[in-house]
C-alpha positions in Angstrom: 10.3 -5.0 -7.0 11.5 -5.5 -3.8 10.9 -3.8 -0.2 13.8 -1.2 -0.5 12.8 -0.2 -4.0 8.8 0.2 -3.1 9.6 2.0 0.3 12.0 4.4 -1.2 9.3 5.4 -3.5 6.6 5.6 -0.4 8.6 7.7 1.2 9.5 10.3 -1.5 5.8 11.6 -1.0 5.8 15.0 0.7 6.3 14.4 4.7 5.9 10.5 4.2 7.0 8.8 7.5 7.8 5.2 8.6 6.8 4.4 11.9 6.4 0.5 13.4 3.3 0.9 15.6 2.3 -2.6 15.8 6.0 -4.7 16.1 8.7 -5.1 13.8 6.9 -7.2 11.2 5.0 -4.5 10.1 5.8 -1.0 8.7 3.8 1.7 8.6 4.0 4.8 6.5 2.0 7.3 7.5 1.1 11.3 6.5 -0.4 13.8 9.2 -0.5 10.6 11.6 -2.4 8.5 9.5 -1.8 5.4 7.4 -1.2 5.3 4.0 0.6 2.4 3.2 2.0 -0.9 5.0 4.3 -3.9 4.0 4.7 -6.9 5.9 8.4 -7.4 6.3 10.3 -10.3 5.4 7.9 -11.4 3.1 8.5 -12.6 -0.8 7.4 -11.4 -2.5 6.5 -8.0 -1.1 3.0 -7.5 -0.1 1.6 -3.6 0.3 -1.3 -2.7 2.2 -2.9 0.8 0.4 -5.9 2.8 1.3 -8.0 2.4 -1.9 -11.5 4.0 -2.6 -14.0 1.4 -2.3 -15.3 1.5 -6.0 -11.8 1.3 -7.4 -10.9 -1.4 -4.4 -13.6 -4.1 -5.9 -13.1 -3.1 -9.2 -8.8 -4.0 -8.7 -9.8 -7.0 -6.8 -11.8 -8.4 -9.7 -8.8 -7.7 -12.7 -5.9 -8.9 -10.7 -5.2 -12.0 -8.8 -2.7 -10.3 -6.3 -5.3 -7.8 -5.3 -7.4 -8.8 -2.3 -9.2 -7.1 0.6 -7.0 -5.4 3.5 -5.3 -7.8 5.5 -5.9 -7.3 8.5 -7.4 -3.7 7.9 -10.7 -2.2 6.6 -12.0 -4.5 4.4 -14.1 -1.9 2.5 -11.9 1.4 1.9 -7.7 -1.1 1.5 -6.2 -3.7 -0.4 -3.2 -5.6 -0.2 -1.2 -6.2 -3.4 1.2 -8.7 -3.9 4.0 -8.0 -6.2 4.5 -10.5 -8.4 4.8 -8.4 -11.4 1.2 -9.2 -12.4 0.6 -5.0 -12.2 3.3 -3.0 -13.7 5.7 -1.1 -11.2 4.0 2.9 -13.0 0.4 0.9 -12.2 1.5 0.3 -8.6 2.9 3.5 -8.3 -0.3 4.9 -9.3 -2.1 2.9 -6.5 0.3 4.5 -3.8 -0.2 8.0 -5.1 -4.0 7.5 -4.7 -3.7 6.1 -1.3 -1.2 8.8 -0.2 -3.8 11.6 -1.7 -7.2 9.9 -0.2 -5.3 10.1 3.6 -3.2 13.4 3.1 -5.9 15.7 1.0 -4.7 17.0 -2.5 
């Protein structure tokens, strides 16, 4: 998976936008304001910040190597995944969806 591929599914959730509030490395992708989902650019492979609940957060964190607390967010309620193909592409998918739903309702 690379950036393209993941952002063009981020942002084919209803009123999904990209925004770069804190620089150019960074973008943000945001519903009703709020943050959803982030990936730091530029990096191989791609790392994604998602809002997670906090069960299903520690629970991710403990089955899969590339999952680890927020980076640089919330420690508690996101993780950042690293896409190494460890977690299939429908799993990752999966995790966006929930993030997108926990920030914009259902």
């Amino acid at each position: 998976m690379n950036h393209k591929q993941v952002e063009t599914y981020i942002l084919s959730m209803p009123n999904a936008k990209l925004d770069y509030p804190f620089g150019e490395d960074v973008a943000v992708y945001k519903i009703k304001d709020k943050m959803f989902a982030l990936i730091r650019e530029g990096k191989e492979p791609v790392q994604i910040s998602l809002k997670c609940d906090p069960l299903l957060a520690e629970t991710l964190r403990n089955k899969y190597d590339t999952v680890m607390p927020g980076y640089h967010l919330n420690k508690k309620h996101w993780n950042t995944i690293v896409l190494t193909g460890q977690i299939p592409w429908e799993d990752i998918q999966g995790f966006i969806r929930h993030s997108y739903y926990l920030v914009a309702g259902k």
